[in-house]
Biopython code that builds the backbone (N, CA, C, O; Angstrom):
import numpy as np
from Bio.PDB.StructureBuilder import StructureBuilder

atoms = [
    (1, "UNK", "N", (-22.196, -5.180, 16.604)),
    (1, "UNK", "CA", (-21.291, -5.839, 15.677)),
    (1, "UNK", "C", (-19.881, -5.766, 16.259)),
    (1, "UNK", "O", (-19.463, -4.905, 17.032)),
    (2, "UNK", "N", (-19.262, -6.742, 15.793)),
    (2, "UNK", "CA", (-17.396, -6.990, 16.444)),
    (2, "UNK", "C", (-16.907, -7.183, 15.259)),
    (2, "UNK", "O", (-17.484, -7.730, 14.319)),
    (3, "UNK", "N", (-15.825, -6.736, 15.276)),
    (3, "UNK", "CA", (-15.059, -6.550, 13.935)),
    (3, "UNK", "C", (-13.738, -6.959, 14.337)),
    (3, "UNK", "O", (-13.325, -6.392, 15.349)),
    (4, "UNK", "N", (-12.844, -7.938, 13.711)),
    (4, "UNK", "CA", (-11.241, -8.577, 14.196)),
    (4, "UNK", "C", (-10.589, -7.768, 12.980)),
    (4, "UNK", "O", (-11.194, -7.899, 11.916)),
    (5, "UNK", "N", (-9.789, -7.193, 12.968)),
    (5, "UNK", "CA", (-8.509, -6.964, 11.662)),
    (5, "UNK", "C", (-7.248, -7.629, 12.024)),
    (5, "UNK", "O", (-6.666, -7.669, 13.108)),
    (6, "UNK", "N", (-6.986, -8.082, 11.021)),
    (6, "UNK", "CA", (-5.623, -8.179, 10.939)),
    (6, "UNK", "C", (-4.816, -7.968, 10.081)),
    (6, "UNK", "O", (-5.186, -8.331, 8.964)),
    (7, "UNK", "N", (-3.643, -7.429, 10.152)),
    (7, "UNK", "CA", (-2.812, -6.735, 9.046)),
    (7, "UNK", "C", (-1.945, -7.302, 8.983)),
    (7, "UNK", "O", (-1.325, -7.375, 10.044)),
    (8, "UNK", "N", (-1.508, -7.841, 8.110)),
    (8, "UNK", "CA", (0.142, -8.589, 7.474)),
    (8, "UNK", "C", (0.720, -7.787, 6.782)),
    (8, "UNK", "O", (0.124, -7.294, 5.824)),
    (9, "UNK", "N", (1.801, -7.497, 7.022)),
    (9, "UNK", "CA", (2.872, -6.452, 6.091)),
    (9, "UNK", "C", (3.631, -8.057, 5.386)),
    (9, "UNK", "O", (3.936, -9.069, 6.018)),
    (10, "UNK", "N", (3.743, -7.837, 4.151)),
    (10, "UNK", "CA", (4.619, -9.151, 3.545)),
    (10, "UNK", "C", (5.706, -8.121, 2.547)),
    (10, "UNK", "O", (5.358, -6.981, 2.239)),
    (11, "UNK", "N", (6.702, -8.559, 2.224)),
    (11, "UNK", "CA", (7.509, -8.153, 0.768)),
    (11, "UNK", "C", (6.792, -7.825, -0.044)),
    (11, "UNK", "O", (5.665, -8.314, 0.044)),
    (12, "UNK", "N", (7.034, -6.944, -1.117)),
    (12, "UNK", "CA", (6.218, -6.632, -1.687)),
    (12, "UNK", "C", (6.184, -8.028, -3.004)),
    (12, "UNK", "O", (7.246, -8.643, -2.912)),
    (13, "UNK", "N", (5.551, -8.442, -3.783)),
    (13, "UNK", "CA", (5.131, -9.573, -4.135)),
    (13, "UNK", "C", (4.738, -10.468, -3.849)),
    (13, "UNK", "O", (4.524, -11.378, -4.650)),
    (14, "UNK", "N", (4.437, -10.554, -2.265)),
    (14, "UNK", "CA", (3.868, -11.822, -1.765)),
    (14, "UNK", "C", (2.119, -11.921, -1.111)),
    (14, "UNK", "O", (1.562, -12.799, -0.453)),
    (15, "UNK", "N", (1.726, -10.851, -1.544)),
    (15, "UNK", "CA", (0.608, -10.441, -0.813)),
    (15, "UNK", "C", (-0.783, -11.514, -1.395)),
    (15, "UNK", "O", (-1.797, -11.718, -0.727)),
    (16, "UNK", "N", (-0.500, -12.118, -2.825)),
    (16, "UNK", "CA", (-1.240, -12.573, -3.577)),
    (16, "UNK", "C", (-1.121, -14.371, -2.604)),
    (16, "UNK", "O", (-1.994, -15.234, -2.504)),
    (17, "UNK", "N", (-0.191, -14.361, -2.243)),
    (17, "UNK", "CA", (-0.079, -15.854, -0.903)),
    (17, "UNK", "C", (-1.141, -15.811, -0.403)),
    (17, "UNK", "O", (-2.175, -16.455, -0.583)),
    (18, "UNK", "N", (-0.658, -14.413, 0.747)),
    (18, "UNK", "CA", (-1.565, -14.639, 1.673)),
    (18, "UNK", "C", (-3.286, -14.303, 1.466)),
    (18, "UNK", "O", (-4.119, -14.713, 2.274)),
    (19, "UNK", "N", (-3.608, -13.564, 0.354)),
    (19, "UNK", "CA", (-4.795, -13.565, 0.631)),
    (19, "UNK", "C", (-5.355, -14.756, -0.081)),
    (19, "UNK", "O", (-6.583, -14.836, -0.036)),
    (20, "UNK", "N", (-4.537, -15.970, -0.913)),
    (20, "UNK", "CA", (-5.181, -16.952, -1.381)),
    (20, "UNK", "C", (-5.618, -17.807, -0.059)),
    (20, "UNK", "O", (-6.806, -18.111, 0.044)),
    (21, "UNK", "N", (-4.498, -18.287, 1.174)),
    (21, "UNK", "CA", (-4.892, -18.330, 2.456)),
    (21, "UNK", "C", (-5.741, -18.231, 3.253)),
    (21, "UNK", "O", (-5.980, -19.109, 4.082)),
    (22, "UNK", "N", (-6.564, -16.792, 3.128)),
    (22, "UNK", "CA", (-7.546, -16.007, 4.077)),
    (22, "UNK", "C", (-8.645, -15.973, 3.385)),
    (22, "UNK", "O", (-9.684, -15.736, 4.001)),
    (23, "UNK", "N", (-8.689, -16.166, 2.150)),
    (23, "UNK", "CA", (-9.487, -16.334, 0.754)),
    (23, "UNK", "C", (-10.196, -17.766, 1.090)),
    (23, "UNK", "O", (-11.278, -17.610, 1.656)),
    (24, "UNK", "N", (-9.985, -18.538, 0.964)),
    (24, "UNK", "CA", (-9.805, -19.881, 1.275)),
    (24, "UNK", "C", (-11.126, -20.575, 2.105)),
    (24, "UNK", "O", (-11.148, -20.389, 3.321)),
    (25, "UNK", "N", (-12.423, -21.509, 1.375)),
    (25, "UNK", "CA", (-13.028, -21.595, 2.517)),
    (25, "UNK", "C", (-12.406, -22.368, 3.876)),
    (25, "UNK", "O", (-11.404, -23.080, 3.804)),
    (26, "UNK", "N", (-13.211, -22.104, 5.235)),
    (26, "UNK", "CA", (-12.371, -21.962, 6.220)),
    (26, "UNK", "C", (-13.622, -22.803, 7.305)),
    (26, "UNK", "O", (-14.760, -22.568, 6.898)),
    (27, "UNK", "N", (-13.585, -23.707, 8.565)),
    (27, "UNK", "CA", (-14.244, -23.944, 9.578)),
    (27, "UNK", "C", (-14.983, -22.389, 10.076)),
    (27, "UNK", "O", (-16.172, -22.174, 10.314)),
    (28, "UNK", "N", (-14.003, -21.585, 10.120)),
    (28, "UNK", "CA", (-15.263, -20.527, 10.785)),
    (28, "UNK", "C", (-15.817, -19.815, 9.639)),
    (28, "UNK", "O", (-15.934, -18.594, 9.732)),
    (29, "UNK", "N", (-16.145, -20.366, 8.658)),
    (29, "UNK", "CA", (-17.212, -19.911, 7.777)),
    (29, "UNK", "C", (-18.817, -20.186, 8.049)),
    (29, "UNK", "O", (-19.805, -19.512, 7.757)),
    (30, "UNK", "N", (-18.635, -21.785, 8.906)),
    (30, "UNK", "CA", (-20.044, -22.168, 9.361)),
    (30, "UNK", "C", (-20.521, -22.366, 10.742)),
    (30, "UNK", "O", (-21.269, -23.266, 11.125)),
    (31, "UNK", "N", (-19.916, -21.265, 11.559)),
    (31, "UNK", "CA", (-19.830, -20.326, 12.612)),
    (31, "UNK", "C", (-21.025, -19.782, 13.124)),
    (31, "UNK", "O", (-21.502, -19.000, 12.303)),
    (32, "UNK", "N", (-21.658, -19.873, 14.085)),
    (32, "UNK", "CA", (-23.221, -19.162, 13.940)),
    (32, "UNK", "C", (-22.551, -17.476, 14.472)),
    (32, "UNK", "O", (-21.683, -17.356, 15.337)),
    (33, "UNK", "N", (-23.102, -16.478, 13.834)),
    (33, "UNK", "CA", (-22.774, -15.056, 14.088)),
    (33, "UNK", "C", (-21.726, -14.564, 13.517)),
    (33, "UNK", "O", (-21.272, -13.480, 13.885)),
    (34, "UNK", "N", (-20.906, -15.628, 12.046)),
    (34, "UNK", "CA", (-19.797, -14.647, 11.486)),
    (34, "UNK", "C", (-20.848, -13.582, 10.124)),
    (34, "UNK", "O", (-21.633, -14.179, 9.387)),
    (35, "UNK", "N", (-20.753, -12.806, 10.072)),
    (35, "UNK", "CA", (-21.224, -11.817, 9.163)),
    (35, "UNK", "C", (-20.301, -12.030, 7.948)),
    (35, "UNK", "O", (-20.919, -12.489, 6.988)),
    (36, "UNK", "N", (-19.213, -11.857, 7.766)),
    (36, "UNK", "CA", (-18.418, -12.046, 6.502)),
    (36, "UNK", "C", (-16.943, -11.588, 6.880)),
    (36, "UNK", "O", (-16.568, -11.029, 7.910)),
    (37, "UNK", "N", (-16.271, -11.944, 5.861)),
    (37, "UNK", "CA", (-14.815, -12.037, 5.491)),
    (37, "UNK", "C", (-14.262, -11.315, 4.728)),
    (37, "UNK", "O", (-14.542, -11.298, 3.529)),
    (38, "UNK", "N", (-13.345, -10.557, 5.280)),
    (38, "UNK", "CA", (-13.475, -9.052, 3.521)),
    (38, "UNK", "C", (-11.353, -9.046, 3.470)),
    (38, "UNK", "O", (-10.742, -8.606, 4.444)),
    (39, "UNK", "N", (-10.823, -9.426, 2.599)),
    (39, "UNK", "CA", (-9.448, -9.215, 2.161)),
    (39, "UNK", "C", (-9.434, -8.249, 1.369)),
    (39, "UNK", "O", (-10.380, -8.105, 0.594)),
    (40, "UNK", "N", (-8.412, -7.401, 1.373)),
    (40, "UNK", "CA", (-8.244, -6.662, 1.426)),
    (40, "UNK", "C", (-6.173, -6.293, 0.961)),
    (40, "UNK", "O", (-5.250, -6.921, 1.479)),
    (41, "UNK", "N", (-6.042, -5.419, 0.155)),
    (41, "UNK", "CA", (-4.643, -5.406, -0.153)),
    (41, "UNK", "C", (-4.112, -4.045, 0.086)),
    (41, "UNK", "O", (-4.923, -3.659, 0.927)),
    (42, "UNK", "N", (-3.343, -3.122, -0.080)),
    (42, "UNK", "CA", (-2.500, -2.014, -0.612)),
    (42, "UNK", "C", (-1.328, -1.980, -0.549)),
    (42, "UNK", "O", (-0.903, -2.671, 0.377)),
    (43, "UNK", "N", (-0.429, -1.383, -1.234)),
    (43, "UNK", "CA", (0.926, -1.171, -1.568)),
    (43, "UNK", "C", (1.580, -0.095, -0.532)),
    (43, "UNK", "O", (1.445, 1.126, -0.610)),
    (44, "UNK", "N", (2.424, -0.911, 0.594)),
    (44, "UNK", "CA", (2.934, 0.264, 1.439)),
    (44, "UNK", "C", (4.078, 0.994, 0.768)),
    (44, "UNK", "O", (4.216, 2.210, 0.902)),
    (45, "UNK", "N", (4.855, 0.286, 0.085)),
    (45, "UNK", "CA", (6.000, 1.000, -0.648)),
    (45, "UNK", "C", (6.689, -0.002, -1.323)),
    (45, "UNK", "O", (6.460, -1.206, -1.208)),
    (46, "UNK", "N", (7.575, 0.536, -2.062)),
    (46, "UNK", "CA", (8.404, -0.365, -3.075)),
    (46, "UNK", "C", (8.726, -1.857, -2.669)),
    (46, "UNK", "O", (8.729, -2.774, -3.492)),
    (47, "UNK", "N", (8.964, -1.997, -1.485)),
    (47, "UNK", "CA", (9.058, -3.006, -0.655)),
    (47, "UNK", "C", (8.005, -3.823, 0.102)),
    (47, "UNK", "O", (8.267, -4.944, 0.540)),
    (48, "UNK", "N", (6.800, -3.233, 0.248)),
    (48, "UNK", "CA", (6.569, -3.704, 1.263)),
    (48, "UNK", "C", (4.903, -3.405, 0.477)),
    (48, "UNK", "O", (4.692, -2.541, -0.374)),
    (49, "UNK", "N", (3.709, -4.525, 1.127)),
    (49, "UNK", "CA", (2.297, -4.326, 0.623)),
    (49, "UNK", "C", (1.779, -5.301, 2.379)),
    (49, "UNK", "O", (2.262, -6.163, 3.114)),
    (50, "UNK", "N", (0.158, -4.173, 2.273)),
    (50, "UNK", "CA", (-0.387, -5.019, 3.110)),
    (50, "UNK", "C", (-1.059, -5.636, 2.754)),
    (50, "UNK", "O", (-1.255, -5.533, 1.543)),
    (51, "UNK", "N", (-1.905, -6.727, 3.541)),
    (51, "UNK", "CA", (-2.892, -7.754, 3.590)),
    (51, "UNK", "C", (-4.013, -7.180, 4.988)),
    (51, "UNK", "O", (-3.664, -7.349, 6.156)),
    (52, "UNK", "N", (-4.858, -6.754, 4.758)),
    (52, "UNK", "CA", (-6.060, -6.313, 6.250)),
    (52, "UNK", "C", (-7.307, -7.528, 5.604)),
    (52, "UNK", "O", (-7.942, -7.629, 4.554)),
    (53, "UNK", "N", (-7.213, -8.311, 6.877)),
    (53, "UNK", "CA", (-8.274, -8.920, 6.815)),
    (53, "UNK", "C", (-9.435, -9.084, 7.796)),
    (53, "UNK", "O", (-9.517, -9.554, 8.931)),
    (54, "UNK", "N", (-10.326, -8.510, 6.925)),
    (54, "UNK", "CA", (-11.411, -7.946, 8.202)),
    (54, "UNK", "C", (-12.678, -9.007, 7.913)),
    (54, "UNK", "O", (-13.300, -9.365, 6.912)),
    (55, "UNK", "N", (-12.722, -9.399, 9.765)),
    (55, "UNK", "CA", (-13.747, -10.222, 9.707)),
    (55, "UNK", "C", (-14.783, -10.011, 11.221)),
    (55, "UNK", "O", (-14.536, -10.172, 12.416)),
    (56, "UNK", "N", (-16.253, -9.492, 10.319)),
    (56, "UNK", "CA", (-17.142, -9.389, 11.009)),
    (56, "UNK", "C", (-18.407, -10.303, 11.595)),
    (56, "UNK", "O", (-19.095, -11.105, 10.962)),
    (57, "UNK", "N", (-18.491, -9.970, 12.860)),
    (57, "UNK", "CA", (-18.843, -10.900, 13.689)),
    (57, "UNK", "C", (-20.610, -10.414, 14.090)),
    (57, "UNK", "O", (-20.762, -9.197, 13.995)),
    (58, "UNK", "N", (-21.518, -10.964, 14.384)),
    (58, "UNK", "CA", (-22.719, -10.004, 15.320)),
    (58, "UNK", "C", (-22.311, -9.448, 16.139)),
    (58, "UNK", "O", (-22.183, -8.227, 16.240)),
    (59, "UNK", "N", (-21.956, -10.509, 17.078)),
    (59, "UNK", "CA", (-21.267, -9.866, 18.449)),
    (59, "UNK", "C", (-19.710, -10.627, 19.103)),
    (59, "UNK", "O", (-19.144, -11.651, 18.720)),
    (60, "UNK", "N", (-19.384, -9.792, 20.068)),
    (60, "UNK", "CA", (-17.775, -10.115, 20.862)),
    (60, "UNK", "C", (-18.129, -11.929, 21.361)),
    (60, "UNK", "O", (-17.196, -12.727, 21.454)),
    (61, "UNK", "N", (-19.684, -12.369, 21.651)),
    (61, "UNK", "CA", (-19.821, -13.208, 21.818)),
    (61, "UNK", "C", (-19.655, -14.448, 21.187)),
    (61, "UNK", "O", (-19.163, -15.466, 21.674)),
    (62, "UNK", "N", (-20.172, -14.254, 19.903)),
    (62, "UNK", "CA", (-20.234, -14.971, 18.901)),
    (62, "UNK", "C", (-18.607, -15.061, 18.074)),
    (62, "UNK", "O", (-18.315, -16.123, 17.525)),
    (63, "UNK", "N", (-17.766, -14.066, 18.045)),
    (63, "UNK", "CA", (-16.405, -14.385, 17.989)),
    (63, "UNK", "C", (-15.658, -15.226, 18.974)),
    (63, "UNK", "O", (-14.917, -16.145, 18.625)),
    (64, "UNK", "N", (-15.917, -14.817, 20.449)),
    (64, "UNK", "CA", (-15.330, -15.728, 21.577)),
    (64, "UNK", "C", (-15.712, -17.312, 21.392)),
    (64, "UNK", "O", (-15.040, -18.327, 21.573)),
    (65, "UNK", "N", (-16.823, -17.146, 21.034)),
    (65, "UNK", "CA", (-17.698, -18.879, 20.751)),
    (65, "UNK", "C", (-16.678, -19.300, 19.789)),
    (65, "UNK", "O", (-16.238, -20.431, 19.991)),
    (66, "UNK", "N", (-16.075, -18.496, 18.536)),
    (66, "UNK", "CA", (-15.100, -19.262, 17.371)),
    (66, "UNK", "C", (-13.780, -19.450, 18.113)),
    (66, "UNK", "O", (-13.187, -20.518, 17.962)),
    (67, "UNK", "N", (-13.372, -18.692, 18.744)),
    (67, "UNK", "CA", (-11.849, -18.663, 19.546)),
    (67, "UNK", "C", (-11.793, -19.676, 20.688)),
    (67, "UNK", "O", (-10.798, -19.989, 21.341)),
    (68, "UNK", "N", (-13.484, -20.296, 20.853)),
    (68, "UNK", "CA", (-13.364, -21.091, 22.248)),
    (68, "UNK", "C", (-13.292, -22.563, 21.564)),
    (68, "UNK", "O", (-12.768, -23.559, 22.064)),
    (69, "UNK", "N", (-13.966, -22.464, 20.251)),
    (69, "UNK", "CA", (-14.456, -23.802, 19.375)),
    (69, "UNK", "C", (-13.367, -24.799, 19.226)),
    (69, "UNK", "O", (-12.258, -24.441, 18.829)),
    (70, "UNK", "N", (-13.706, -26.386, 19.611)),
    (70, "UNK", "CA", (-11.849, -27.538, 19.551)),
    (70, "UNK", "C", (-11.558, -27.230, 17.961)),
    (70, "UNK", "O", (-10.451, -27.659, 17.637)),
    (71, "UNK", "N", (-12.254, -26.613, 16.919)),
    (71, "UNK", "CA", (-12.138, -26.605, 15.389)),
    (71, "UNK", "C", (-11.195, -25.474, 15.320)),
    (71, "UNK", "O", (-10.335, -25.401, 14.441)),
    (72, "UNK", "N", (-11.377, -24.473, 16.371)),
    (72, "UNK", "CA", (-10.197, -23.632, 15.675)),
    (72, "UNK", "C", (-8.730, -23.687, 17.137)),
    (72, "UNK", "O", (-7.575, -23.344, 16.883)),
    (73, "UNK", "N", (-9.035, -24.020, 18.091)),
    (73, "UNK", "CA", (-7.877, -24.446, 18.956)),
    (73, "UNK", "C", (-6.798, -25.408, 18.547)),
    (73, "UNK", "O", (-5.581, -25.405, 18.732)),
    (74, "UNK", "N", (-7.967, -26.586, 17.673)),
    (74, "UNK", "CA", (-6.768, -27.579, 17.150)),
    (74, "UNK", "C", (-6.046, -26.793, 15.978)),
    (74, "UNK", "O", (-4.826, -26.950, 15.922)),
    (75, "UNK", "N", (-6.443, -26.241, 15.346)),
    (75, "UNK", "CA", (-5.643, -25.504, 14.212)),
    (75, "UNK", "C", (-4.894, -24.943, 14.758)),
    (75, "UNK", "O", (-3.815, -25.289, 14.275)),
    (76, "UNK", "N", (-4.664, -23.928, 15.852)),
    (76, "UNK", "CA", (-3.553, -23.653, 16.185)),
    (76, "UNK", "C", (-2.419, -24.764, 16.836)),
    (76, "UNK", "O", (-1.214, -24.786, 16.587)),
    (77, "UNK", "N", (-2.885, -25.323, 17.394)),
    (77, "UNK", "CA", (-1.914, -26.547, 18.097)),
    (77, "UNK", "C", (-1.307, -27.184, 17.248)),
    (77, "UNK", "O", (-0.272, -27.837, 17.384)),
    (78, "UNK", "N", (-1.990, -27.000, 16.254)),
    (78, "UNK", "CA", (-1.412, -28.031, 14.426)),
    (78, "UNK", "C", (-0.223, -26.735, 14.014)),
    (78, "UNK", "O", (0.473, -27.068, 13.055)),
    (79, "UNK", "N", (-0.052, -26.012, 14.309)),
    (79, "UNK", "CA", (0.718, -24.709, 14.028)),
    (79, "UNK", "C", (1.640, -24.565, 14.979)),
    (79, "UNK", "O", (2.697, -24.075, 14.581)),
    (80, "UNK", "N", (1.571, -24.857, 16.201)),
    (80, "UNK", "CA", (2.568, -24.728, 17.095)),
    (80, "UNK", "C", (3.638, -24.894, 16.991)),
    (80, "UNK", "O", (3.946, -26.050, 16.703)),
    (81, "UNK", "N", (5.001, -23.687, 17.188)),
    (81, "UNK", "CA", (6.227, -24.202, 16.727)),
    (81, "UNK", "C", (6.618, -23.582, 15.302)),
    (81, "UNK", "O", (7.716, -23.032, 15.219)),
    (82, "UNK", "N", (5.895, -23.629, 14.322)),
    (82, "UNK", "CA", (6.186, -23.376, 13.327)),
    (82, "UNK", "C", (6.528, -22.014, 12.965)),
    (82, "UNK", "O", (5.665, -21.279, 13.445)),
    (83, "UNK", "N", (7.572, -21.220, 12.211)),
    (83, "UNK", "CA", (7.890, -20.491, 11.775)),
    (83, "UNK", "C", (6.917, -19.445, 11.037)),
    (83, "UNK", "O", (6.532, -20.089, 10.061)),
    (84, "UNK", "N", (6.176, -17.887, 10.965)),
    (84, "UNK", "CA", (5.699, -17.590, 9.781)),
    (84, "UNK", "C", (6.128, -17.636, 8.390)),
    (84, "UNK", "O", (6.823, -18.651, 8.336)),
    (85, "UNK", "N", (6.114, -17.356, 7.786)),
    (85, "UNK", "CA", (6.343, -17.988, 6.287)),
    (85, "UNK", "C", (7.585, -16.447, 5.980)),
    (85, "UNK", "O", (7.016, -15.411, 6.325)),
    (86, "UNK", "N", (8.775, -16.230, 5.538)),
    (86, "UNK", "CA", (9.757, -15.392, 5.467)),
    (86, "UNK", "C", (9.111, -14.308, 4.818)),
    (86, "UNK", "O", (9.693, -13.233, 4.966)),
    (87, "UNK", "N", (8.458, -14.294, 4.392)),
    (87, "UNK", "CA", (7.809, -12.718, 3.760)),
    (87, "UNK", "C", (7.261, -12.317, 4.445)),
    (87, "UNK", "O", (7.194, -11.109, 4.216)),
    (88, "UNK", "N", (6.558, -12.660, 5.554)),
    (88, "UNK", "CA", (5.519, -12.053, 6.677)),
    (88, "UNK", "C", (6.756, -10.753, 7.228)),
    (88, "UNK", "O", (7.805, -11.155, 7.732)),
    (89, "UNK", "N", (6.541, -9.427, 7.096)),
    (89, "UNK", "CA", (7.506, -8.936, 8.130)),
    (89, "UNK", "C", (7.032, -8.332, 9.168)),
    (89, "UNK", "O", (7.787, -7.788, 9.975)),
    (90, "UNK", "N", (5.423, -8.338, 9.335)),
    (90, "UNK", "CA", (4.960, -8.094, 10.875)),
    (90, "UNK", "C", (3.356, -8.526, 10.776)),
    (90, "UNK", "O", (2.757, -8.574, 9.702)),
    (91, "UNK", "N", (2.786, -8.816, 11.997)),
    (91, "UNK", "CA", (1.340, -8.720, 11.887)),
    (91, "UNK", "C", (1.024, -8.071, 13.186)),
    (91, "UNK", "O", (1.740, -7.760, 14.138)),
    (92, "UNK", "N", (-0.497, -7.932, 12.915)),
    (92, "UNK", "CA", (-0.999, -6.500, 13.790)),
    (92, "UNK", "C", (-2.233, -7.269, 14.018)),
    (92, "UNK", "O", (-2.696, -7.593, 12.924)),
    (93, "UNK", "N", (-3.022, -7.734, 15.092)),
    (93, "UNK", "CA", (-4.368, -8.403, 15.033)),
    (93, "UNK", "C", (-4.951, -6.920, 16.175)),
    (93, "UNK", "O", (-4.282, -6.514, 17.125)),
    (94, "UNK", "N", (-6.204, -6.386, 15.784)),
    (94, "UNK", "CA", (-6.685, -5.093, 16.323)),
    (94, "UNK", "C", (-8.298, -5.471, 16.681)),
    (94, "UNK", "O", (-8.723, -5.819, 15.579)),
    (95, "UNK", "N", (-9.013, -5.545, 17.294)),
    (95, "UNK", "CA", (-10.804, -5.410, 17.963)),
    (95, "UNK", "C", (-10.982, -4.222, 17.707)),
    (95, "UNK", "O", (-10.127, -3.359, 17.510)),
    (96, "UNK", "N", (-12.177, -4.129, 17.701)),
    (96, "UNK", "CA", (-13.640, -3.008, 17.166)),
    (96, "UNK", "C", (-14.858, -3.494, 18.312)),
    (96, "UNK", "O", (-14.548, -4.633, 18.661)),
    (97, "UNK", "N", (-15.621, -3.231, 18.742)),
    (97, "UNK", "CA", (-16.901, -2.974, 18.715)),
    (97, "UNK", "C", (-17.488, -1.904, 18.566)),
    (97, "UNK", "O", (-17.409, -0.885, 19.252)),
    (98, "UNK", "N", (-18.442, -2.237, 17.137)),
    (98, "UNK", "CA", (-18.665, -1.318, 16.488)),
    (98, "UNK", "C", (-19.957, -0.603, 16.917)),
    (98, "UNK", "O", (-20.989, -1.216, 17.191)),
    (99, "UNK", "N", (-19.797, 1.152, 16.968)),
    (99, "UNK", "CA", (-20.728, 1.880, 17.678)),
    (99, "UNK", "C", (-21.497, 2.291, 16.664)),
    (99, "UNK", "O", (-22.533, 2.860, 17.008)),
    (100, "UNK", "N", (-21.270, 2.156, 15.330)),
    (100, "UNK", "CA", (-22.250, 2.981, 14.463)),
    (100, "UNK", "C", (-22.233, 2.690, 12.906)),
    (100, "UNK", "O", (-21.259, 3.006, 12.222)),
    (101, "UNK", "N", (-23.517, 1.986, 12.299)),
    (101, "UNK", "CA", (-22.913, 2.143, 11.017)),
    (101, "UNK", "C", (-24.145, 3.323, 10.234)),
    (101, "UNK", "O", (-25.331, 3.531, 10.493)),
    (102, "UNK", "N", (-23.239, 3.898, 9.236)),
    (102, "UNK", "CA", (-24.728, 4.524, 8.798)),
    (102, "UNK", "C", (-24.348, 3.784, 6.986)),
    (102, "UNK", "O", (-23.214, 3.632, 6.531)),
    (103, "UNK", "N", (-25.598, 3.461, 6.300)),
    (103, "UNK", "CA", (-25.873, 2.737, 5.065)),
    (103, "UNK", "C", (-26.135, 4.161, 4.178)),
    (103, "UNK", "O", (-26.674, 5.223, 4.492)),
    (104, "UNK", "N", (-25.417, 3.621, 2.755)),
    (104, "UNK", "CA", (-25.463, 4.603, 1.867)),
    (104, "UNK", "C", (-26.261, 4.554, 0.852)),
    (104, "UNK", "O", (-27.190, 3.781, 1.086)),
    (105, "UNK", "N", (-26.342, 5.237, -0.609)),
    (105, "UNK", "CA", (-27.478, 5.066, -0.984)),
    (105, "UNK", "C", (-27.281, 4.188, -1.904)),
    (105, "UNK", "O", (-28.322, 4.048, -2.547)),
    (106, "UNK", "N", (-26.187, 3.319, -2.397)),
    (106, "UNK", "CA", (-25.863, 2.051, -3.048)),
    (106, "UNK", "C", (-26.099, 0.779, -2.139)),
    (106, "UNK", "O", (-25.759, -0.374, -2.406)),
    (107, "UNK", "N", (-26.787, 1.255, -0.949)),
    (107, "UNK", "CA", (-26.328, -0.628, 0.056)),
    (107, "UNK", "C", (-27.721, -1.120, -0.561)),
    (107, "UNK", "O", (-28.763, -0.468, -0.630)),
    (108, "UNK", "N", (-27.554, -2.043, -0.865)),
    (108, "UNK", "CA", (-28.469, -3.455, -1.165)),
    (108, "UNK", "C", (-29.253, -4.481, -0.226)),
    (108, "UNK", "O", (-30.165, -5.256, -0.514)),
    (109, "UNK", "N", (-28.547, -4.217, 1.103)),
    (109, "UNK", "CA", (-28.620, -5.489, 1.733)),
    (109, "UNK", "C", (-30.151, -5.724, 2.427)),
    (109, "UNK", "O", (-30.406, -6.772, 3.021)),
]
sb = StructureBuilder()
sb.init_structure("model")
sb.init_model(0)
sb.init_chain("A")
sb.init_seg("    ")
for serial, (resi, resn, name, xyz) in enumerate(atoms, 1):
    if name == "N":
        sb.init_residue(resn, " ", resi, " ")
    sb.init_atom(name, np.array(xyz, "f"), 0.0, 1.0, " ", f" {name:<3s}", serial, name[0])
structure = sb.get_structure()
């Protein structure tokens, strides 16, 4: 399994933006090998809240296949230039390949 995070620090009140954004169905939803999409919030301080949006993959392969795809290249090129939105005050994009999961005694799947 491959796992992408990404973390948005926004102002604090704006966090409900971005995860309507990341929320959002999306082209790499019908992706062969995305596992799922998990948003995610917390309150860093009076000021400031994150956004981690973690999205799991089968494999590093099957993510490279979405990063190589003209569906998500043109989206960025459609973005090029443009400013992040003024509440963004940093982002953090981080990789995993994941060595281990162990299932608890609530998993369903």
């Amino acid at each position: 399994m491959f796992i992408q995070l990404r973390k948005i620090v926004v102002m604090a009140g704006n966090a409900d933006e971005v995860v309507q954004k990341f929320s959002k169905e999306s082209p790499v939803d019908g992706m062969d090998g995305l596992i799922d999409r998990t948003v995610m919030v917390t309150k860093l301080s009076r000021e400031e809240e994150e956004v981690v949006v973690m999205i799991r993959w089968d494999s590093r392969e099957d993510w490279k296949n979405w990063e190589k795809s003209d569906v998500h290249i043109q989206g960025h090129r459609d973005k090029k230039g443009q400013e992040p939105p003024a509440c963004v005050v940093s982002t953090k994009v981080s990789m995993y390949e994941v060595q281990h999961v162990s299932q608890g005694k609530a998993f369903k799947g």
